[in-house]
N, C-alpha and C positions, 0 to 999 in steps of 0.2 A: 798538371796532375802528377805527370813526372819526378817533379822538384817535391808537389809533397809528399808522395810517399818514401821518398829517400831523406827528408827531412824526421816525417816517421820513422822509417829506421832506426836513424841516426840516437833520435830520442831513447825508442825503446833497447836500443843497445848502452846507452849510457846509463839508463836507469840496471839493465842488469849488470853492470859493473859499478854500480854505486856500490846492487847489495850483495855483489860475491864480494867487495872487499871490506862491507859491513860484517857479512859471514866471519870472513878472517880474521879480523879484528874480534870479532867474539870465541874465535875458535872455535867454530865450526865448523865441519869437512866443507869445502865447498869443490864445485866443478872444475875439471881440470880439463 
């Protein structure tokens, strides 16, 4: 259980840097 939920993480961390750097790319303010 461990393993998955660090594998989640990992997921949902990558997906929010897919779309801050989709953000970016559109110029739009994103998180800092």
């Amino acid at each position: 259980m461990g393993i998955r939920n660090a594998m989640t993480s990992k997921t949902a961390e990558k997906k929010q840097l897919v779309q801050d750097v989709l953000k970016n790319r559109q110029g739009e303010p994103g998180r800092d």
